[in-house]
C-alpha positions as CSV (number, residue, x, y, z in Angstrom):
1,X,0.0,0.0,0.0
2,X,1.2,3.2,-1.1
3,X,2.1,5.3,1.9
4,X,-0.1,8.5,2.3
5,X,1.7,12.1,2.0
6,X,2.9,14.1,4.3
7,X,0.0,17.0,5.0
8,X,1.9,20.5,4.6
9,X,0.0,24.0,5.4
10,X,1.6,27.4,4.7
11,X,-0.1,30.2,6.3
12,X,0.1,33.7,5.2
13,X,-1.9,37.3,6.5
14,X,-2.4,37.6,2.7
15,X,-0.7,37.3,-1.1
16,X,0.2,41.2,-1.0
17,X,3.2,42.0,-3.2
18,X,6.1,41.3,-1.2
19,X,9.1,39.2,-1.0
20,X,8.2,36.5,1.8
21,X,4.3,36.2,-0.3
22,X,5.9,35.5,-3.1
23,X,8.8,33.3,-1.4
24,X,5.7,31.2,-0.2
25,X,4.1,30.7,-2.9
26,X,7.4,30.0,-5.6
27,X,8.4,27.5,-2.4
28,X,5.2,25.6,-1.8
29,X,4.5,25.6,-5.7
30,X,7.7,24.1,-6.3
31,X,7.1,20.7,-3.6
32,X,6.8,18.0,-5.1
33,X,2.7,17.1,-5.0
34,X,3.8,13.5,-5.0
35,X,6.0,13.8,-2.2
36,X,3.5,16.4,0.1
37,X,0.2,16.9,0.2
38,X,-0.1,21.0,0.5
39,X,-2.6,23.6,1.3
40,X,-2.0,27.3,1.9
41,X,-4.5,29.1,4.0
42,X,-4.7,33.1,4.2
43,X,-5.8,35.2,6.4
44,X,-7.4,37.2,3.9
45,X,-7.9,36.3,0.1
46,X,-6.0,39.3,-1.9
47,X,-2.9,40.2,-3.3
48,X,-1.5,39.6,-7.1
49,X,0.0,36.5,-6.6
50,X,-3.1,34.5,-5.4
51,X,-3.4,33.5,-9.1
52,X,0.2,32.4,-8.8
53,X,-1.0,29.8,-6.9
54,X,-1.5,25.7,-8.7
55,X,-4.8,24.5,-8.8
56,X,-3.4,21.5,-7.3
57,X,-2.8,23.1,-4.0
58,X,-5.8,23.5,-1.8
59,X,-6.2,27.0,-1.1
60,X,-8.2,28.3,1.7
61,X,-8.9,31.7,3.2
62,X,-10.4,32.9,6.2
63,X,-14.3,34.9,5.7
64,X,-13.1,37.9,7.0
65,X,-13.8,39.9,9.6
66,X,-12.2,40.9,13.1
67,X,-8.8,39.3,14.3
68,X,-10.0,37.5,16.5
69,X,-12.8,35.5,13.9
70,X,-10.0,35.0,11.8
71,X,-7.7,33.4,14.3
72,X,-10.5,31.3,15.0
73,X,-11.6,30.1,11.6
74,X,-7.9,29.1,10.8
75,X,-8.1,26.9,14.0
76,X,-11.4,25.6,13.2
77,X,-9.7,24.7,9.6
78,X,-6.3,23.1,11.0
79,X,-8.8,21.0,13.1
80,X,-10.6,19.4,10.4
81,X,-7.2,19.8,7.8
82,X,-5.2,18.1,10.0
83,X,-1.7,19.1,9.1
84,X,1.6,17.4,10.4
85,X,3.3,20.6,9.4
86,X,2.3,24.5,9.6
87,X,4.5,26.8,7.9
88,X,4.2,30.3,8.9
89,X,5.0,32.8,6.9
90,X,4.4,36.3,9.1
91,X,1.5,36.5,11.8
92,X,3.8,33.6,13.3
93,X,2.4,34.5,17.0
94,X,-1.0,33.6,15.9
95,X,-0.6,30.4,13.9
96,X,1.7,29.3,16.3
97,X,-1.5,29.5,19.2
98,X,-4.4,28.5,16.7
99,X,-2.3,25.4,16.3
100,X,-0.5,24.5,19.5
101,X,-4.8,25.0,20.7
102,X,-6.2,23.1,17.8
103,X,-4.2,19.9,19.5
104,X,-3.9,18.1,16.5
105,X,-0.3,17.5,17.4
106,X,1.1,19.5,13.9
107,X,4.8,20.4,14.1
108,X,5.1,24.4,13.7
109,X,8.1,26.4,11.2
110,X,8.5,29.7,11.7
111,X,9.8,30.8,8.2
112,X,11.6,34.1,8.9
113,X,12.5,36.5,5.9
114,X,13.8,40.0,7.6
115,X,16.3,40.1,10.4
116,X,14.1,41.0,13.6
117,X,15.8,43.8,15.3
118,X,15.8,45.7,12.1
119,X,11.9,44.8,11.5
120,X,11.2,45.8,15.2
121,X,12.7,49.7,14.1
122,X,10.8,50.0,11.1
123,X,9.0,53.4,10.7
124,X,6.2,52.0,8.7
125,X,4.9,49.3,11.9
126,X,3.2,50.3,15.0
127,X,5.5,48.8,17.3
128,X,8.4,51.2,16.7
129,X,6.9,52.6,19.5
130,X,9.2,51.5,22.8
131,X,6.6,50.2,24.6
132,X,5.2,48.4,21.7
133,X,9.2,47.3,20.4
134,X,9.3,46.0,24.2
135,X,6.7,43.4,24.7
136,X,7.3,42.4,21.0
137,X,10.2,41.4,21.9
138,X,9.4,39.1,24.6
139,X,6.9,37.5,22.5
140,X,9.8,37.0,20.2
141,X,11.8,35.4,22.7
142,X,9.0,33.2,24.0
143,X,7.1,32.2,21.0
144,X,10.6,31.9,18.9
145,X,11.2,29.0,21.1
146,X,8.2,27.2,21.4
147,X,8.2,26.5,17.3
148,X,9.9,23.3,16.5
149,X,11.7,24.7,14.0
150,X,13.0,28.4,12.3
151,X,13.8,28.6,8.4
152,X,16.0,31.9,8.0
153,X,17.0,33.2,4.8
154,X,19.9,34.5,5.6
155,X,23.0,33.6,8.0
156,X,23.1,36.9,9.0
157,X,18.9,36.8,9.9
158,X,20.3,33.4,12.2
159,X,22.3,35.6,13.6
160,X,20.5,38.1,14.7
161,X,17.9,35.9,15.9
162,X,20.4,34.2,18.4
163,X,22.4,37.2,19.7
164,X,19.4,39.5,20.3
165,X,16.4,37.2,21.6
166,X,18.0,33.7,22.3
167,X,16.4,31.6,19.9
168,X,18.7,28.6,20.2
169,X,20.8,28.3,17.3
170,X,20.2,24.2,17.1
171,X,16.5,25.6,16.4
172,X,17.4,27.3,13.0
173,X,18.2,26.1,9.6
174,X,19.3,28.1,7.0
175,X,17.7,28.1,3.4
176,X,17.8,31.1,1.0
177,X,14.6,32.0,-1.3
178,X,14.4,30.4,-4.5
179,X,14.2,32.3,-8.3
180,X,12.4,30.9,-11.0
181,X,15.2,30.5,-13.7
182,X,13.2,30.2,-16.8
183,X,10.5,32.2,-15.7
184,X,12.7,35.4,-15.6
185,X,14.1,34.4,-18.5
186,X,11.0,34.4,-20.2
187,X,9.5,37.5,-18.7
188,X,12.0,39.8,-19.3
189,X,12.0,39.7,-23.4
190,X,8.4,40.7,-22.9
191,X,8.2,45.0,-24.2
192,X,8.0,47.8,-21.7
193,X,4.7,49.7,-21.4
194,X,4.4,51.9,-24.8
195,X,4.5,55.0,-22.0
196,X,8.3,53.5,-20.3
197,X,9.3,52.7,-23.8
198,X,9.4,56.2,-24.7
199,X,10.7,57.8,-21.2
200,X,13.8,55.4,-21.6
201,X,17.0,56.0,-22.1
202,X,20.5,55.3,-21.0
203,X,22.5,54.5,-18.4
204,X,19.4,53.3,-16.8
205,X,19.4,52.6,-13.0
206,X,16.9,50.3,-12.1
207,X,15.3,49.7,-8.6
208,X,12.1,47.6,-7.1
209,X,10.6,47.5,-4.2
210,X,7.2,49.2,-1.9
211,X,8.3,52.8,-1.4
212,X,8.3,52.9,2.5
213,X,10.5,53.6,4.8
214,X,12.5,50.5,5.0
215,X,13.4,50.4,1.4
216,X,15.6,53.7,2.1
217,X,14.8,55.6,-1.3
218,X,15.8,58.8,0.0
219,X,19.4,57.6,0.2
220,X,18.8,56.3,-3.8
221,X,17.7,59.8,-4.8
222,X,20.1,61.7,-3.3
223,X,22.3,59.8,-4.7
224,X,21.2,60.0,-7.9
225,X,21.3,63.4,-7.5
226,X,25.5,63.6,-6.8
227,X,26.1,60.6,-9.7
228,X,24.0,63.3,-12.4
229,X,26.9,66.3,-11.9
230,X,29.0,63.4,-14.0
231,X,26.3,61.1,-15.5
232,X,23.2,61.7,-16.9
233,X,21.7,58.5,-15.9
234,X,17.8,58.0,-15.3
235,X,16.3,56.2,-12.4
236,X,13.3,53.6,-13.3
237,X,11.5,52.8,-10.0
238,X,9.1,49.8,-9.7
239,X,6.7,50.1,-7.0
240,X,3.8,51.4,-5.0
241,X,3.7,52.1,-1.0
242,X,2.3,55.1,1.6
243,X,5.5,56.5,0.8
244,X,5.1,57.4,-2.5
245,X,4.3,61.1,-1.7
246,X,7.1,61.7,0.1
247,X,9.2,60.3,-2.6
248,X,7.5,62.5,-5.2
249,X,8.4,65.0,-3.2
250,X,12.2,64.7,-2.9
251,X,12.3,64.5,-6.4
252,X,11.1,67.7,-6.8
253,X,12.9,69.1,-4.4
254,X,16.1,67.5,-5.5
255,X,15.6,68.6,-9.4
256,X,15.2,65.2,-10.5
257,X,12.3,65.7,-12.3
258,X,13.4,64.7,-15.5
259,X,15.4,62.5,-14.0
260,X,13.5,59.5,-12.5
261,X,10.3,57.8,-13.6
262,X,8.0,56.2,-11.2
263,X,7.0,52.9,-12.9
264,X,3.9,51.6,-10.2
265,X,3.8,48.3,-9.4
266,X,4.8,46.4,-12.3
267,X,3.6,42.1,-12.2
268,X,6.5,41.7,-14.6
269,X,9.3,44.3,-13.4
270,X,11.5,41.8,-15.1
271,X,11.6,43.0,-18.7
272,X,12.4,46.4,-17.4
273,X,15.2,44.8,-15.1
274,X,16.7,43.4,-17.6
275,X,17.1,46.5,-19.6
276,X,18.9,48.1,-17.2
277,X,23.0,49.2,-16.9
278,X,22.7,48.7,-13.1
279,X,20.5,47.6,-10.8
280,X,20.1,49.3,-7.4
281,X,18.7,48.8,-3.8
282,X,19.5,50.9,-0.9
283,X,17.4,49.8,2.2
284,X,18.0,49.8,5.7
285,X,17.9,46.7,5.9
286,X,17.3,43.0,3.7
287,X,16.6,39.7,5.2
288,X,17.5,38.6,1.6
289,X,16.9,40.6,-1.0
290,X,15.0,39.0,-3.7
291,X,14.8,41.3,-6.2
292,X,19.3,40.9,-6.5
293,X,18.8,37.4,-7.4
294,X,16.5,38.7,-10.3
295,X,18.7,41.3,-11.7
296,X,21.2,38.7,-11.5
297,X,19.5,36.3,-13.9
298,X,18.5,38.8,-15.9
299,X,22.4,39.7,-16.6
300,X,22.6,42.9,-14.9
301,X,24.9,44.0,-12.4
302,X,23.7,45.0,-8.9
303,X,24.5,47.9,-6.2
304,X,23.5,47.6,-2.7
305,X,23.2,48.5,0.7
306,X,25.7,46.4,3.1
307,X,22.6,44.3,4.9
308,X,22.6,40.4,6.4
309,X,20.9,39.0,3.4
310,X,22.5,41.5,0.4
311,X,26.2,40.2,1.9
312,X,25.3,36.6,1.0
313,X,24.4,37.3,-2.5
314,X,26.4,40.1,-3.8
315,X,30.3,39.4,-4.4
316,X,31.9,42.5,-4.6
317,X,33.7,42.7,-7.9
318,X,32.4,39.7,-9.0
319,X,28.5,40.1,-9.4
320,X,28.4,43.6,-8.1
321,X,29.0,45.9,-5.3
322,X,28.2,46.6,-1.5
323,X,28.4,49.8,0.2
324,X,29.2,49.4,3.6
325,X,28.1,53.2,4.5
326,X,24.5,54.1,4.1
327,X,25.2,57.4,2.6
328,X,24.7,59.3,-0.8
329,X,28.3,59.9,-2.0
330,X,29.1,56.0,-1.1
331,X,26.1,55.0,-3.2
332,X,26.8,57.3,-5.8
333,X,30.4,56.4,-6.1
334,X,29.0,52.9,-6.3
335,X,26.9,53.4,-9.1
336,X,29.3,55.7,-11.1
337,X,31.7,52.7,-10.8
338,X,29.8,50.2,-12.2
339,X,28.2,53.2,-14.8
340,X,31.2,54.5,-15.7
341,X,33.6,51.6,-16.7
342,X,31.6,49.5,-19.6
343,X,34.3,46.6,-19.4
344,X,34.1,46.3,-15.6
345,X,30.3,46.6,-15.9
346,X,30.2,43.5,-18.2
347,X,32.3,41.7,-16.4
348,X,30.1,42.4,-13.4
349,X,27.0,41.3,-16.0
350,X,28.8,37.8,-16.6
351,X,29.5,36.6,-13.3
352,X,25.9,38.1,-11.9
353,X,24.4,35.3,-14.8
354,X,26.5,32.7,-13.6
355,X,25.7,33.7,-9.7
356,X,22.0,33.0,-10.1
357,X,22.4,29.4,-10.3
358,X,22.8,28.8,-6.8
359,X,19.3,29.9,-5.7
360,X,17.5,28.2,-8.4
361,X,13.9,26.9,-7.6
362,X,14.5,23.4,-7.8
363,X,17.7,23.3,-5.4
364,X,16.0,25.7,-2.8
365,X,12.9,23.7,-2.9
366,X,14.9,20.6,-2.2
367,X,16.8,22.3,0.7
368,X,12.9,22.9,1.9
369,X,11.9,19.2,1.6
370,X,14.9,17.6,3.4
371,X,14.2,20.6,6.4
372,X,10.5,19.6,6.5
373,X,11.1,16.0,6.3
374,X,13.6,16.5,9.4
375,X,10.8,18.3,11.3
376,X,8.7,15.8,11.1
377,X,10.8,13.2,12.1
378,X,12.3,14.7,15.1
């Protein structure tokens, strides 16, 4: 008799655009159906990449409602699912205690894609606030080690995790996010928007990401606004966030009018990645840093901010560069580096191809089934 698959939830407040959705859903795509048997359950049922989502995975989502009803309805559902494993992508305090409650004896993974001290500072969440920063911190250090296991992107997210709440290191296994190869491939030979085909021109400097606080696009612009007394590049910027006024702003106030186009959110910001001379992200802080990987296999060298995850995919001459300081004329200097040489820049395109490799969907999403399959056995 053919032994029955392993049952597999992954939990999520939502498929919103962001790095960890998106993680979830490349991740829990790319298990093998034969192998697991996997549903994804959401909070609440919105965001772009629900359609990302294969019919063969069961996907469930609470009815709405107040915090409380939803936190209910996903322990009703684990009750009657009856998963061995819960993954938890965000909201970990709440699946963890719909599921420790629903007793159905389910091992619990905390999958943890920022580094936590940084995520506990960020302007854009309510508990930036001390007293709120405080007691999220103990929770931290008391729900952190009541999961069975954490799944960090990053070394330096580890790290963190260990020096500044405890979490016993034993507890943690490291697995970078996975990029879809082919996919990328594919998507960036697609053409621009007729409206971006027309404002482009070169050296293009590319960046992605929600404009908030986090992603640090002050730092880009003024940046951009030291590299332009030698460069006439243009800036490209994909995304949407409560910051963009703020960032319309400081472009006006900086004289960059001319200089920088604000793209939206773009479902394929791949084909105008992979048009770019550089590729550029300045935040405060990355657990990973998705978005690199994707310039990468698109060919196109990357700057960034020095961060835990950005130091474990950008080799400095080799795929791109880091800068250590978090300051306009370091970032500028960066980019005018990488601008201004066109045989070092290709260079820097060649080995950011052949860097991609390593975090290819298939290899990450094995590195996921043999952590799972250790969960479950322990």
């Amino acid at each position: 008799m053919k032994a029955a698959r392993p049952r597999v939830c992954f939990v999520l407040p939502s498929l919103n655009g962001g790095g960890a959705e998106r993680a979830a859903v490349h991740i829990l795509n790319a298990l093998d159906g034969n192998r697991w048997d996997r549903s994804m359950y959401l909070l609440q049922r919105e965001g772009p990449y629900v359609t990302d989502v294969q019919r063969s995975i069961n996907l469930v989502s609470a009815s709405g409602g107040s915090r409380l009803r939803r936190w209910l309805e996903l322990r009703r559902y684990l009750r009657a699912a009856r998963p061995q494993l819960v993954v938890s992508f965000l909201s970990y305090f709440s699946v963890l205690t719909a599921a420790r409650t629903a007793c159905i004896g389910a091992r619990v993974v905390f999958d943890q894609q920022t580094p936590m001290s940084a995520f506990l500072t960020d302007a854009d969440y309510a508990w930036r606030g001390r007293w709120h920063r405080r007691a999220f911190a103990v929770a931290t250090r008391i729900g952190y080690r009541r999961a069975d296991a954490i799944v960090t992107t990053s070394a330096g997210v580890a790290d963190d995790l260990v020096r500044a709440f405890g979490v016993p290191r034993g507890r943690i296994r490291v697995v970078h996010n996975p990029v879809d190869l082919d996919a990328i491939a594919a998507a960036s030979n697609e053409p621009l928007a007729l409206e971006h085909e027309r404002a482009w021109s070169r050296p293009a400097i590319v960046a992605a990401g929600r404009l908030a606080d986090a992603k640090n696009y002050p730092l880009l612009l003024q940046a951009l606004a030291i590299l332009r007394r030698t460069i006439q590049a243009r800036l490209f910027i994909l995304g949407r966030g409560d910051g963009e006024a703020a960032v319309r702003e400081q472009i006006d106030r900086l004289g960059l009018g001319e200089a920088v186009v604000l793209c939206g959110f773009q479902p394929n910001p791949w084909k105008y990645i992979a048009r770019a001379d550089v590729f550029a992200l300045t935040s405060r802080y990355e657990g990973f840093g998705n978005v690199l990987v994707e310039a990468m296999v698109c060919g196109v060298p990357v700057v960034a901010t020095s961060s835990p995850g950005t130091r474990e995919i950008v080799s400095v001459g080799t795929n791109g560069l880091l800068v250590e300081r978090h300051e306009p004329d370091a970032v500028a200097a960066a980019l005018e580096r990488v601008l201004g040489d066109a045989a070092f820049r290709q260079r820097l395109a060649l080995g950011a191809r052949a860097s991609a490799g390593r975090f290819a969907l298939p290899t990450i999403a094995a590195a996921y089934d043999g952590v799972f399959r250790q969960v479950l056995t322990c």
